[in-house]
N, C-alpha and C positions, 0 to 999 in steps of 0.2 A: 311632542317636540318642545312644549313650553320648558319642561324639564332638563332640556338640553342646554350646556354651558357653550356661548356664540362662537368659542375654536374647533369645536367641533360641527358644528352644523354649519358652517361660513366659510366663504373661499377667502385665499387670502392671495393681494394682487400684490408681486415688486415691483417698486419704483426705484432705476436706478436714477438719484437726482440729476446728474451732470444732463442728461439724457430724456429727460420728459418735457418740460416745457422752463424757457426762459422768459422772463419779463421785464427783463432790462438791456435786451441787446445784446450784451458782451459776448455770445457765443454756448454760454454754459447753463443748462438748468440750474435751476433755485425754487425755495419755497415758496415763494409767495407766486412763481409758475403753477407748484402742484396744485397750492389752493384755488387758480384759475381752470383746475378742470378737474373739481371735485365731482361738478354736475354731471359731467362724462361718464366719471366714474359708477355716481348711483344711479346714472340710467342703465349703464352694464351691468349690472346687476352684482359686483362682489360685496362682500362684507367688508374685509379689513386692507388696510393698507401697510405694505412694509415700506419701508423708507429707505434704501442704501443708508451710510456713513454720509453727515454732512456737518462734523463737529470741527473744531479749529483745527488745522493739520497745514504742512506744510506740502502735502501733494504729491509726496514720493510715488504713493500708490492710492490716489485717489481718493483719500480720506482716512484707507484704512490703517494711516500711520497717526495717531490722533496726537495734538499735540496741547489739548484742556478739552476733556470729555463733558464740560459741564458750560461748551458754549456754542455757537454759530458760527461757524466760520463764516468769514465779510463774502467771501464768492458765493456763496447759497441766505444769505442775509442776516438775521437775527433773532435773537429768543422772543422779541415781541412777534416776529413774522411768523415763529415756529409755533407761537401760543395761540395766535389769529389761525393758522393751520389745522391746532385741535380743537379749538372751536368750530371750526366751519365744518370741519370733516365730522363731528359726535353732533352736529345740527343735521346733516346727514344723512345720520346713523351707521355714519361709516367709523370702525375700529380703527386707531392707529400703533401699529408695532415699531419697534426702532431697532436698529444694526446696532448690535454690543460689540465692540471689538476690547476684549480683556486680553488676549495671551499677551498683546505687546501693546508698545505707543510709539511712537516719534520719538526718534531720535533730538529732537529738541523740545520735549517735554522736560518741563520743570524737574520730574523724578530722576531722569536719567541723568541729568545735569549735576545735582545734588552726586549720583550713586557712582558715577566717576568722576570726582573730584579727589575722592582719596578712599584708599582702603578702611579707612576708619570713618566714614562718613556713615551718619545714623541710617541713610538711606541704600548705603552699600547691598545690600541684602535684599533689597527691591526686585530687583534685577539677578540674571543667573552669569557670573564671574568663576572663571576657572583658569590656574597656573598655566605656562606652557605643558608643553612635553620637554625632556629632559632637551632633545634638539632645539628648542624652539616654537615647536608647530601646534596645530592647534588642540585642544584635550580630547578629542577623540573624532571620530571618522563622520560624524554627523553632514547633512548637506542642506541646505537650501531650498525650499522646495520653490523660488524660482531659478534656481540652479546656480552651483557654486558653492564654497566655502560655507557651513552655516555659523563661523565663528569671527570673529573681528579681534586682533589685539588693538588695546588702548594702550597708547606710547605712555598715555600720562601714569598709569598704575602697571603697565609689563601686564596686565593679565587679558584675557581673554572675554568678551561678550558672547552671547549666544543668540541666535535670530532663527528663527526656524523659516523667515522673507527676508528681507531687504535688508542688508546691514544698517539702514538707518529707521528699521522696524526691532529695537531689543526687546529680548521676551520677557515679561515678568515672571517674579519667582512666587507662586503660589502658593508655594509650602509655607512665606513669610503668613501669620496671623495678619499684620498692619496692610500687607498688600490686600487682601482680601475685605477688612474693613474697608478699604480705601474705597474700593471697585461698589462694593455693596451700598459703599454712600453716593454714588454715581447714578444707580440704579434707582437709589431715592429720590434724588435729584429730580429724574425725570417722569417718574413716577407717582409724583408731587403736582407733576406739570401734565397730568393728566393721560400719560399713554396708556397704553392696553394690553403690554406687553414689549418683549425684545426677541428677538434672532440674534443666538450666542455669535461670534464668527470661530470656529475653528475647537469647537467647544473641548474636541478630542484632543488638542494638546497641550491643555493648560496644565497638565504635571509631567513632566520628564524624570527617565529613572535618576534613584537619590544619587548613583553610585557612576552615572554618565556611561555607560556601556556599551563599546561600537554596534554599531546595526550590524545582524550579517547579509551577505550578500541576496539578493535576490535570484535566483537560479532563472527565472522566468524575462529576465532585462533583456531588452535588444535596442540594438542604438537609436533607433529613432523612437525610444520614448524620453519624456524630460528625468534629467539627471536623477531627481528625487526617486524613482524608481530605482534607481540600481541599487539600493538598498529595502531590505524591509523593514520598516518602519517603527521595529517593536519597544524601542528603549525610548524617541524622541516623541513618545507619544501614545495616549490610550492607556495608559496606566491605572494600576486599578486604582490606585487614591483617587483619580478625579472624581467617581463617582460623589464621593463627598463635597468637592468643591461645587458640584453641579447643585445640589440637595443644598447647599450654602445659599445659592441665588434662589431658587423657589424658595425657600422659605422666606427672604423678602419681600419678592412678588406677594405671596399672601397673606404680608402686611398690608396689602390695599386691596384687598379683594381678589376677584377673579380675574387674573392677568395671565397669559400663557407665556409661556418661557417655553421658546425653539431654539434647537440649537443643532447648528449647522455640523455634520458627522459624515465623514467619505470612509464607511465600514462595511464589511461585509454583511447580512442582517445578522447571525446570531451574534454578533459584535455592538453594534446598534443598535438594537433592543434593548441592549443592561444598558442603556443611558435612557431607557425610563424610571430605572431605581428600584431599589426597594420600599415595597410598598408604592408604589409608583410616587416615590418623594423626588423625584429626580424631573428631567426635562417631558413637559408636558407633551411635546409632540419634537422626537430625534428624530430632525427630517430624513426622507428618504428616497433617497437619488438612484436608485435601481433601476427605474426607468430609462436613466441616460444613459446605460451601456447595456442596456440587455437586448436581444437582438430580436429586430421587430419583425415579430413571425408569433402571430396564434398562441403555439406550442410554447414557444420560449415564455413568453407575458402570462399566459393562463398557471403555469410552474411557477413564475416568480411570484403572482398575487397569491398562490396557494401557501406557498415557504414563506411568506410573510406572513400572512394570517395565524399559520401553524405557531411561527415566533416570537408572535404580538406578548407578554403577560397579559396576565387576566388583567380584565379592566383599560389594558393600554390600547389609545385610540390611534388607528392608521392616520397615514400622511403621506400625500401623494405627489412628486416633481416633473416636468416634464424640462423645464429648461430656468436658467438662471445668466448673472451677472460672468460665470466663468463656463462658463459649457457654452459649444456652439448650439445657434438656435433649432429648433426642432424641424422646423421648414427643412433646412439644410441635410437633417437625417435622412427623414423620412420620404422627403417631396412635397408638393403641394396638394396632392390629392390626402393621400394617408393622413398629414397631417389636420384634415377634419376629422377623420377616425381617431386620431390622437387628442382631440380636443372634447370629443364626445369621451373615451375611457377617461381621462383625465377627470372630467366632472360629472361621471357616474360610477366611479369604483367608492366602493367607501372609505370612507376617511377623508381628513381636509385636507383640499386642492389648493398647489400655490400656482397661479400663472404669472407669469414674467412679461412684462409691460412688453408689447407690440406682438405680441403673438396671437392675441383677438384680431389682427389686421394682415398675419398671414408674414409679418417680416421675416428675411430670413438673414443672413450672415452678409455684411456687405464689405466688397472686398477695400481693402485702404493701403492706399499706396504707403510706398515704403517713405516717403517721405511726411508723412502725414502720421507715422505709428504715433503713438500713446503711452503705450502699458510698456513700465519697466520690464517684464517679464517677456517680452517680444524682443528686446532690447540684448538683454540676457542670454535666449536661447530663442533664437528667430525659429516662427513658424507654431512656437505654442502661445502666442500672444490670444487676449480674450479682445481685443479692439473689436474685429467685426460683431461682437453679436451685443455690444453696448451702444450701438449707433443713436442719432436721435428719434422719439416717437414723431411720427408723421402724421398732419393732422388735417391739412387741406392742401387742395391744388393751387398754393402761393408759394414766393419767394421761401426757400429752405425749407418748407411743407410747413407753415404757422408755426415750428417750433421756438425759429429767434428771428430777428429784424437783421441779425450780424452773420457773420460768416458761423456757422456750426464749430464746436471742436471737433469732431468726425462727423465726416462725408455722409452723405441719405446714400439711400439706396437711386440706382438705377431710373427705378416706376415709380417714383414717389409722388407724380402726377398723380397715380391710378390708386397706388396703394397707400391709402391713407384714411382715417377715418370718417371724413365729410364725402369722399365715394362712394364708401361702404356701408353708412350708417342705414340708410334707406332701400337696400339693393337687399331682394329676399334671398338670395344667393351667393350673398358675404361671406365667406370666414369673420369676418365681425358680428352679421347677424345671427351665424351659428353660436359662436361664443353666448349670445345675449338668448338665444331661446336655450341654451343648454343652462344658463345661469337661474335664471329665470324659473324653467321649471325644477332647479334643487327648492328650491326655494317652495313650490307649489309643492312637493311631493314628498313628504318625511321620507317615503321607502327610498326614497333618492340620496336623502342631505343625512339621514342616521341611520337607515336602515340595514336590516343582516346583507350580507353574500354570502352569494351560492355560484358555483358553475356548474352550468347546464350542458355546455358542449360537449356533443362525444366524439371519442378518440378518432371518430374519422373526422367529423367535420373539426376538430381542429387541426390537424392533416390538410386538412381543404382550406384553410387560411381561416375560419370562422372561430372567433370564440363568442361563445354566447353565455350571460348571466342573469341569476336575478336579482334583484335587490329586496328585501318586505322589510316593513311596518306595519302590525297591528293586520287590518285587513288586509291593506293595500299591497300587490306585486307589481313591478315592473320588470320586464328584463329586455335586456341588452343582446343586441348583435352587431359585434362587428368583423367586416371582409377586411384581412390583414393581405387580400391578395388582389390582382386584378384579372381577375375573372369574375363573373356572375356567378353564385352559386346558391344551393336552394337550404333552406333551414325545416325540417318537419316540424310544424308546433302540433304541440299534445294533441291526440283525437277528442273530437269533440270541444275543440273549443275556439274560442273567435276573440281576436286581438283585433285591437284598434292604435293606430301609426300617432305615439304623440309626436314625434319628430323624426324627422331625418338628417343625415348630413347635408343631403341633397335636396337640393328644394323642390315644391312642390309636390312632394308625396306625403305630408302629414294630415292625418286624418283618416287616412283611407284603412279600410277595413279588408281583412286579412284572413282567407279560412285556408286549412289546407297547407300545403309546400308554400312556402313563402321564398320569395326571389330575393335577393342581396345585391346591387350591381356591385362593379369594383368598386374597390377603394369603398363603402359604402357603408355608415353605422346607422341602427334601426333600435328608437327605444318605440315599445308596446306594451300598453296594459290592456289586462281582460277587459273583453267589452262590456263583460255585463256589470262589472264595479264602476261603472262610469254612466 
């Protein structure tokens, strides 16, 4: 394991900043909150930390409209606080990654400013500008993907902007050489300032076709999904140039060493996979979000980790999601039971795990009134808003749950007495404590944090809600059971031999030894290694 580079053997935890902890009252996370619960952190056992967006912007969308990529916005504090941050965090020995947002900026960025002021301006090209149509309207059928128009006319130049978000999100033009220096020296910037890596945002759109050619319809749209669907997506995005603009950033990264570059990809797998690259020169680990619509059942999950595996290129490392900043929480899928079975597959499949800040503590989507929404995109097209599952983290049973001294920008949850993590921390029966013994033991067990998969399950008992697998290193096997169902049902392990319980979802049965049919209660994941390797 010494041999292993820390993005592959290390979980990686997001912090959405507005949302983890405040230290000045006003309602809103900030840095110098995160750095107040670093020690939380490496007692839970992750490795690296992601950071949401918390660069100067004007807030349209939370950050991700940046408006000087190379500072602190005054709401989350400053680049001394952000420095004191990666200091405390690598004293630690916890990684820090950063939110890249390249396809676009703010609409009151300096660049944009410059690039419509006139058709002749040196920065015109920055940015993607196109004529009307011969009526008027906009250059082709393109939309929004928070729904709407995705073009803007500028009165001042009669042409057109392009926004694949927010009209006051314009995308940049990455075909420009100077854009891509520009970005590249951003990357320096912070890379300078000691991170460990970045998480692209939206890595899949940063080339659009040269020639703007309507999407065609989608056959598959029905009206209650977001607009952006009713198109497929093939010209506004995913283009095969990008692979190169991807292959432009790693190779900065490794100007400073060993830095991972993620980048955030909503693709089918053999789509997703070519953004590891040729030659694997491309995005070190194209997350993958599979998990969040594949349908939680045995059968379906044990198919999907197979077709991924089968997709990986040689040498490309798996990467595993269960929930984020824009997908409702997992809680919310699954339930409250399953989702300890979701917490155990999550940090025993291989490949590195990302978990999403309050899901150690069982959070789940908290409902927000309509007067209280948040997210332009709710605003937009009500009902696909991401507000509930950004809430703040909950940390003890005080006023607003310790996260601020001030009123919240979103509502706690409900039970945030109960559900928080000064209840949980001590309770052997936590969804926090599970998190912490499933962490803990990647960490004790290579066959865990680097090891092969194998699935063990057979066609009945995956049938029967079970999938079972192994993981090996070297000597060591461990494998995995988990009941995707709620029944009790029995697993036969190999004759002749005897397992020992390192953990359960459920507490109280760790340790105990196992010969014979082994019992599964519902809802119920069992890791076990051979006894006599122990």
């Amino acid at each position: 394991m010494s041999d292993t580079v820390w993005w592959k053997s290390g979980t990686v935890y997001q912090i959405y900043p507005r949302s983890f902890q405040d230290s000045n009252g006003d309602g809103v996370g900030d840095l110098r909150g995160i750095t107040a619960r670093l020690d939380y952190l490496a007692w839970l056992g992750v490795d690296a930390i992601w950071i949401s967006p918390f660069y100067t912007s004007p807030m349209a969308d939370f950050g991700y409209d940046v408006s000087d990529y190379c500072d602190v916005d005054p709401l989350y504090g400053t680049l001394d606080d952000f420095d004191a941050l990666v200091a405390e965090a690598h004293r630690r020995k916890l990684r820090v990654i950063l939110d890249f947002v390249p396809n676009h900026t703010s609409i009151a960025h300096p660049w944009f400013s410059e690039s419509r002021a006139s058709r002749e301006n040196p920065k015109r090209d920055w940015y993607i500008w196109r004529d009307p149509t011969p009526d008027g309207g906009p250059p082709n059928n393109w939309v929004s993907n928070f729904g709407g128009p995705a073009w803007s006319r500028d009165e001042t130049t009669g042409q057109y902007y392009y926004h694949a978000f927010l009209r006051e999100q314009p995308d940049l033009n990455w075909r420009n050489p100077a854009v891509r220096e520009a970005m590249h020296d951003v990357l320096r910037f912070w890379l300078a300032r000691g991170v460990d890596g970045f998480r692209v945002d939206v890595i899949w759109h940063l080339i659009k076709d040269e020639g703007f050619r309507d999407n065609p319809l989608n056959p598959a749209f029905v009206p209650d999904l977001p607009e952006i669907n009713r198109f497929d997506q093939i010209y506004s995005c995913d283009r095969p140039e990008v692979f190169d603009v991807v292959a432009g950033m790693r190779s900065v990264l490794r100007e400073f060493g060993e830095r991972v570059l993620i980048g955030e990809i909503y693709l089918p797998i053999e789509r997703l996979v070519a953004y590891y690259g040729e030659d694997l020169a491309g995005a070190d680990l194209p997350f993958n979000f599979q998990l969040l619509s594949t349908p939680w059942q045995a059968e379906s999950v044990a198919a999907l980790v197979e077709e991924y595996e089968a997709a990986l290129p040689e040498g490309g490392w798996p990467n595993w999601v269960l929930g984020n900043h824009d997908r409702p929480r997992i809680v919310d899928r699954v339930g409250e039971a399953q989702a300890r079975v979701a917490a155990m597959l999550l940090l025993t499949l291989r490949g590195t795990p990302t978990l999403y800040y309050g899901d150690e503590i069982g959070l789940g989507n908290v409902q927000i009134p309509s007067d209280r929404a948040q997210d332009p995109w709710e605003r937009n097209e009500p009902g696909h808003g991401r507000d509930p599952e950004r809430t703040p983290m909950q940390w003890e049973d005080a006023p607003h749950a310790g996260f601020s001294t001030g009123e919240p920008w979103l509502p706690l949850s409900a039970d945030c007495a109960r559900r928080n993590v000064d209840e949980m921390r001590d309770s052997s029966g936590s969804i926090l404590t599970l998190h912490r013994r499933l962490l803990h033991l990647r960490r004790d067990h290579a066959a865990l944090s680097v090891g092969s998969y194998r699935t063990v399950s057979s066609p009945a008992e995956l049938a029967h809600d079970l999938l079972i697998y192994e993981r090996s290193e070297g000597s060591e096997t461990v494998r995995v059971v988990l009941n995707f169902g709620d029944q009790e049902r029995q697993h036969a392990l190999p004759d002749g031999t005897r397992w020992k319980v390192l953990l359960s979802s459920r507490s109280g049965r760790s340790g105990a030894v196992e010969i014979g049919d082994l019992s599964i209660g519902p809802s119920e994941g069992l890791i076990l290694t051979p006894l006599e390797a122990n």
